[in-house]
Z-matrix of the N, CA and C atoms (Angstrom, degrees):
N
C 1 1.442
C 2 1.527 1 107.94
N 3 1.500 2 106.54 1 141.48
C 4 1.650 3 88.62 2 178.11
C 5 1.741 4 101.96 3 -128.76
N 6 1.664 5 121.76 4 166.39
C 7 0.850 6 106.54 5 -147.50
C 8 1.610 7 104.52 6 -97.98
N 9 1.393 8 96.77 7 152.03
C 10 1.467 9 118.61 8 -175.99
C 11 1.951 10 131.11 9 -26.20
N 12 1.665 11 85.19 10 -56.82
C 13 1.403 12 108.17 11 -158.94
C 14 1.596 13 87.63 12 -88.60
N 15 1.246 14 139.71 13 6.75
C 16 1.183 15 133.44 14 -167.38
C 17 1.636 16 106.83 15 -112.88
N 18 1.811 17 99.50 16 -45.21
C 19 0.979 18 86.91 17 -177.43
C 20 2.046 19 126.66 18 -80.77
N 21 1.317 20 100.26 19 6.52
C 22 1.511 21 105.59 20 164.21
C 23 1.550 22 111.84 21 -91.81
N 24 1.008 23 99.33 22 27.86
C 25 1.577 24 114.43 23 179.73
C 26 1.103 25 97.19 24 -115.96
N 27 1.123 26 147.87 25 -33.72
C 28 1.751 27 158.64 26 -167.42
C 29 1.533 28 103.15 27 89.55
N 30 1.086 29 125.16 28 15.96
C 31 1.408 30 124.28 29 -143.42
C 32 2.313 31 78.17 30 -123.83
N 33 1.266 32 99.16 31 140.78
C 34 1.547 33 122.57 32 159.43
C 35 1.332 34 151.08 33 -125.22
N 36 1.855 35 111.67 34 97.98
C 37 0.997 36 130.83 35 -156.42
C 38 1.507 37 131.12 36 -137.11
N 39 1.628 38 121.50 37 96.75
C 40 1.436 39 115.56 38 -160.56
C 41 1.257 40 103.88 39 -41.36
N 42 1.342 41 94.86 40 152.79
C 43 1.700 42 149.55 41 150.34
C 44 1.557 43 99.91 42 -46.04
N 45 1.072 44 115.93 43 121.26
C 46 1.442 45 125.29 44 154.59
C 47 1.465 46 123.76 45 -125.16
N 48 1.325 47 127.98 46 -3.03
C 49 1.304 48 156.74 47 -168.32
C 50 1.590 49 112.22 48 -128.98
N 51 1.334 50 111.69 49 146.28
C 52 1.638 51 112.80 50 140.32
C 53 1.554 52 122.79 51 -128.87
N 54 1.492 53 111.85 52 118.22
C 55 1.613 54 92.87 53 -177.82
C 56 0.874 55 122.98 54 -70.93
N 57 1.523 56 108.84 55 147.43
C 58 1.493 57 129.94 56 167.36
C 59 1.380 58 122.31 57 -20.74
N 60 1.141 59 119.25 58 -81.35
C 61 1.389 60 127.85 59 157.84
C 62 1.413 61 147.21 60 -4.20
N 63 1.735 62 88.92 61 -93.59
C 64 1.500 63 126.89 62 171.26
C 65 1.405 64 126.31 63 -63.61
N 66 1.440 65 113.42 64 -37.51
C 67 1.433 66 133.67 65 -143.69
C 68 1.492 67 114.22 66 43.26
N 69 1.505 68 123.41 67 33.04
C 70 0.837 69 102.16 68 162.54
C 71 1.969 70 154.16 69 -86.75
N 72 1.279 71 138.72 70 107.14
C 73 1.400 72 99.12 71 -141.40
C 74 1.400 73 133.29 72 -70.13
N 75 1.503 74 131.87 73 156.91
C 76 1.329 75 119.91 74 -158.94
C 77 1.694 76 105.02 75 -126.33
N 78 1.353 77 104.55 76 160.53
C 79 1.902 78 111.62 77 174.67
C 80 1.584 79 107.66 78 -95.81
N 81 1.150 80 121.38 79 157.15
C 82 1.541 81 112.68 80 -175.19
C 83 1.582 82 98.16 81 -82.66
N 84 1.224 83 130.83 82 24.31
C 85 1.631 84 118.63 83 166.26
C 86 1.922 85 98.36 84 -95.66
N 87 1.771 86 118.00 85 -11.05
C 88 1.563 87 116.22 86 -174.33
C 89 1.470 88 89.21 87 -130.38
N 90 1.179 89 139.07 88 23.50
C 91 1.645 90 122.87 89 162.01
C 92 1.395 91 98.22 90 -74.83
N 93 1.106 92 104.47 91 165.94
C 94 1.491 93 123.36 92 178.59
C 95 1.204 94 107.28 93 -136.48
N 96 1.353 95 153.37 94 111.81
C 97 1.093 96 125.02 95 -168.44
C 98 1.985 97 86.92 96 -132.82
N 99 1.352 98 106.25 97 149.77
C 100 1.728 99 118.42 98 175.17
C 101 1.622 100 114.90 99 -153.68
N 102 1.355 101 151.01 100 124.03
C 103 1.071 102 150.64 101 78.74
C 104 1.557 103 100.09 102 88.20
N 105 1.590 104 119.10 103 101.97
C 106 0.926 105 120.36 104 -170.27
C 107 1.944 106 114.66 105 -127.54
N 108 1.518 107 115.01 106 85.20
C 109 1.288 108 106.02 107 -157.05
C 110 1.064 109 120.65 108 -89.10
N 111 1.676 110 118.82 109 106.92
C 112 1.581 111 141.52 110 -164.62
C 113 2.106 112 95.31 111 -62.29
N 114 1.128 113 118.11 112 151.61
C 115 1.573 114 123.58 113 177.59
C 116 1.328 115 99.83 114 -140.04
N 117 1.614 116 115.43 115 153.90
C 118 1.253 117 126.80 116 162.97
C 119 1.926 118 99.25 117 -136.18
N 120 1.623 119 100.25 118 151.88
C 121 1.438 120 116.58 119 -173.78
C 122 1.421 121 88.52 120 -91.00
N 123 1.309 122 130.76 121 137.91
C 124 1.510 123 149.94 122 -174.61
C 125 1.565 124 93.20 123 -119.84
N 126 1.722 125 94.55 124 175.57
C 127 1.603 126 108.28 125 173.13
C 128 1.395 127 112.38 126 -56.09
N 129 1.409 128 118.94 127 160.05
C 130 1.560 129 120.65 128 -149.23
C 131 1.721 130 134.34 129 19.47
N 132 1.396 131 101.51 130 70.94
C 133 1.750 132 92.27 131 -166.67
C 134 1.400 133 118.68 132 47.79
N 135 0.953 134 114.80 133 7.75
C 136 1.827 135 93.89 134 -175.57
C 137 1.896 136 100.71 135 -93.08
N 138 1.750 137 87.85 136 129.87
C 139 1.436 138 114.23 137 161.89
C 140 1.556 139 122.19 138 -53.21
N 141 1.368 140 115.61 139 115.94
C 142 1.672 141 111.23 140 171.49
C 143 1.465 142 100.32 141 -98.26
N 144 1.023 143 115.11 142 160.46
C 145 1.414 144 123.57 143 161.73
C 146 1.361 145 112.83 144 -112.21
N 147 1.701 146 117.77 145 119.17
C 148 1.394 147 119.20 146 -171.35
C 149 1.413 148 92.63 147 -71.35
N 150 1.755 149 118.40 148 158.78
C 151 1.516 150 136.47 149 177.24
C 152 1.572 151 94.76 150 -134.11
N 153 1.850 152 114.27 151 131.20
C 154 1.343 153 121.04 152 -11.20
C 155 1.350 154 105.81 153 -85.19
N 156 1.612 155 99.45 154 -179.22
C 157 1.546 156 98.30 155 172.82
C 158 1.332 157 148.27 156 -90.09
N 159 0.997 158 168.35 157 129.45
C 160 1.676 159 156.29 158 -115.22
C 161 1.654 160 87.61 159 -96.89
N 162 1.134 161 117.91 160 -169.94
C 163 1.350 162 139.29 161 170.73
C 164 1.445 163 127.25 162 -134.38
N 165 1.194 164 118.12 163 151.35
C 166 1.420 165 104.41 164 -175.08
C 167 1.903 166 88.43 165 -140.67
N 168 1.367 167 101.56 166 156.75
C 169 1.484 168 118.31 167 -160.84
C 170 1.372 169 96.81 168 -125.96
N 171 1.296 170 114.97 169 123.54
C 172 1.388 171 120.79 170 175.02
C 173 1.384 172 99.23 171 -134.88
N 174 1.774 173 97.02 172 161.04
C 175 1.831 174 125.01 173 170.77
C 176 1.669 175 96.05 174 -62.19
N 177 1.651 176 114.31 175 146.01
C 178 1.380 177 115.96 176 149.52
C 179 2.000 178 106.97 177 -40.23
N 180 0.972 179 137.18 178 -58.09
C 181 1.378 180 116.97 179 -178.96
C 182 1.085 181 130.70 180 -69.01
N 183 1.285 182 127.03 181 18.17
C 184 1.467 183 134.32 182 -178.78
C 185 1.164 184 100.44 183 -120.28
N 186 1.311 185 133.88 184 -40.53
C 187 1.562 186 157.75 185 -154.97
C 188 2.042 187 80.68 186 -78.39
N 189 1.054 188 114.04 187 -61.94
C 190 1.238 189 111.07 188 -164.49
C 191 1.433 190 117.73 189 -78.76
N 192 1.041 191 110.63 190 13.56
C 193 1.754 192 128.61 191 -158.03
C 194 1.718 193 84.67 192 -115.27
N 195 1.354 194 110.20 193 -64.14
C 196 1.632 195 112.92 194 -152.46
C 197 1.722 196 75.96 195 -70.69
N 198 1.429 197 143.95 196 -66.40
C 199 1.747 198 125.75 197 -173.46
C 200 1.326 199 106.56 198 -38.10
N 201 0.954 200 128.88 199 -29.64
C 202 2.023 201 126.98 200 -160.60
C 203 1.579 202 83.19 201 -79.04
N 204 0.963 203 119.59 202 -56.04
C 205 1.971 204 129.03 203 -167.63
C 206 1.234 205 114.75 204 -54.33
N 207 1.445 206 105.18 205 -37.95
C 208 1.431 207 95.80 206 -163.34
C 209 1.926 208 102.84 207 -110.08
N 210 1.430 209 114.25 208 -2.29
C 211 0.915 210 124.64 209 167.85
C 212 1.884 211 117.03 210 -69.83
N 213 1.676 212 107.73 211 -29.15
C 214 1.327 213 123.71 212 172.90
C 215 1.173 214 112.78 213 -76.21
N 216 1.085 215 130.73 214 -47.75
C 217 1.786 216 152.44 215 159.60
C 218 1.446 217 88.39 216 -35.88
N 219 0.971 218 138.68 217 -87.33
C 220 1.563 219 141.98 218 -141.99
C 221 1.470 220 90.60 219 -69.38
N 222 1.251 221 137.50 220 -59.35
C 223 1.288 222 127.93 221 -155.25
C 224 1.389 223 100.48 222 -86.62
N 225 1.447 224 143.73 223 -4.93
C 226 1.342 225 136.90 224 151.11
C 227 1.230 226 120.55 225 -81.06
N 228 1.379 227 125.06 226 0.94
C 229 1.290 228 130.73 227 -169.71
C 230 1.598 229 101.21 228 -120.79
C-alpha cells in the first residue's frame, strides 16, 4: 500500500500506517500519531484510567480536524 497524502503529491511512498479515521494509508513523514486514553468503569461508576495509553495514528487531515475540535471545545467551555 502506498501512502495517501504522498501520492497526491506525485511522489511514491509505502504505507506504514492506516488512519484511524479515513483508512487512509499513510508514510511515517504524514502519520500523526497522539495519546489514546483506554478507561474501565470500577466499583460505584467510578472511571479508571488504564496506564499507559494506546495510540491512535491519524492522516495530517484528521490530525488537524480532531486540534480544530478540541480547540472549539476548550474555548466554549
Amino acid at each position: 500500500m502506498n501512502c495517501f497524502d504522498c501520492s497526491t503529491l506525485g511522489l511514491s511512498s509505502d504505507a506504514v500506517a492506516v488512519c484511524a479515521d479515513c483508512g487512509a494509508g499513510i508514510c511515517p513523514d504524514h502519520a500523526r500519531m497522539s495519546p489514546r486514553w483506554l478507561t474501565y468503569t470500577a466499583a460505584i461508576n467510578r472511571t479508571v484510567v488504564v496506564e499507559p495509553p494506546a495510540r491512535t495514528i491519524r492522516c495530517p487531515a484528521y490530525r488537524s480536524a480532531w486540534d480544530a475540535a478540541a480547540n472549539c471545545h476548550a474555548a466554549a467551555g
